[in-house]
N, C-alpha and C positions, 0 to 999 in steps of 0.2 A: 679434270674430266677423266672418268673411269675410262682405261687400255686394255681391250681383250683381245685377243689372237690366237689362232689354231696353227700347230706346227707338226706336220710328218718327218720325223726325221730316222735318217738311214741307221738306227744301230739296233743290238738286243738287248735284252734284260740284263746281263751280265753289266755290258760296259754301263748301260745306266745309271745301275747301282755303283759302281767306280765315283762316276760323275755326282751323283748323291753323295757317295762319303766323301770327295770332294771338299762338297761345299760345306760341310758342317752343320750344326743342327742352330746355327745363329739365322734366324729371320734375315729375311732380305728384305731392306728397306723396300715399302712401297707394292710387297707383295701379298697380293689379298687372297690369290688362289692360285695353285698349279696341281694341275691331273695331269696323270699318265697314263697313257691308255694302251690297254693291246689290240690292234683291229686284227680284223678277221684273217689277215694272210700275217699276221705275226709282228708287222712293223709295229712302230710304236708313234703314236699322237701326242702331242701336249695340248693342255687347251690352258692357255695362264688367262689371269685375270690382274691389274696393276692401277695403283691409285692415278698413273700417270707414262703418259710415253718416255717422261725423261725419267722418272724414277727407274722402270724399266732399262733405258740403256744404259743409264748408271751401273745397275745389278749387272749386266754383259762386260760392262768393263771392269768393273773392280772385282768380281765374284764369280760368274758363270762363264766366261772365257777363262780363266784361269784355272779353271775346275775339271773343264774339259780339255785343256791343254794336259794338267798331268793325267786325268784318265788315259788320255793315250799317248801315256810315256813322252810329255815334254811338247809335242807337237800337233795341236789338230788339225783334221784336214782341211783344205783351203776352202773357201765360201762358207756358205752359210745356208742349212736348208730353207725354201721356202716357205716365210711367214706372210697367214691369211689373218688382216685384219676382218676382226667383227665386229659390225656396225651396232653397238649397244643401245639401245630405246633405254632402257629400265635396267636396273642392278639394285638391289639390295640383299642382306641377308646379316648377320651377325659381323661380319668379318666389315662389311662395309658402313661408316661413319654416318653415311648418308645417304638415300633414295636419290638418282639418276630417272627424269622421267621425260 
């Protein structure tokens, strides 16, 4: 079942793009979508989209913790910003195998 979630998280454009070169331009298993957003006071949004919640925590453990560990020089901060599940009715689009309805 398709995993979408909205995440505000505390940094700028600078360190993101860190965080992006990172990860490299190899696909992350199981990821069908990720935007980054800039909202109106500057922070920044993610809104991902995931074949699956464990696909997802796969990708934090073996690729996106690690990504953002060396963006900021070997240690990131502790927690984890607040992730808002969204409750998906409907998904489809190229990127997706199959209609969710």
């Amino acid at each position: 079942m398709v995993y979408a979630y909205i995440q505000d998280v505390p940094i700028g454009e600078d360190l993101y793009r860190r965080v992006i070169g990172e990860l490299g331009p190899e696909p992350m298993t199981g990821q069908l979508l990720h935007l980054c957003v800039r909202q109106p006071d500057g922070r920044l949004r993610y809104i991902d989209v995931w074949d699956s919640e464990q696909s997802c925590a796969n990708a934090f453990e073996e690729r996106i913790h690690p990504a953002v560990n060396a963006a900021f020089g070997g240690q990131r901060p502790s927690g984890e910003p607040e992730v808002h599940r969204l409750d998906v009715l409907h998904a489809t689009g190229a990127l997706l195998e199959q209609s969710w309805a």
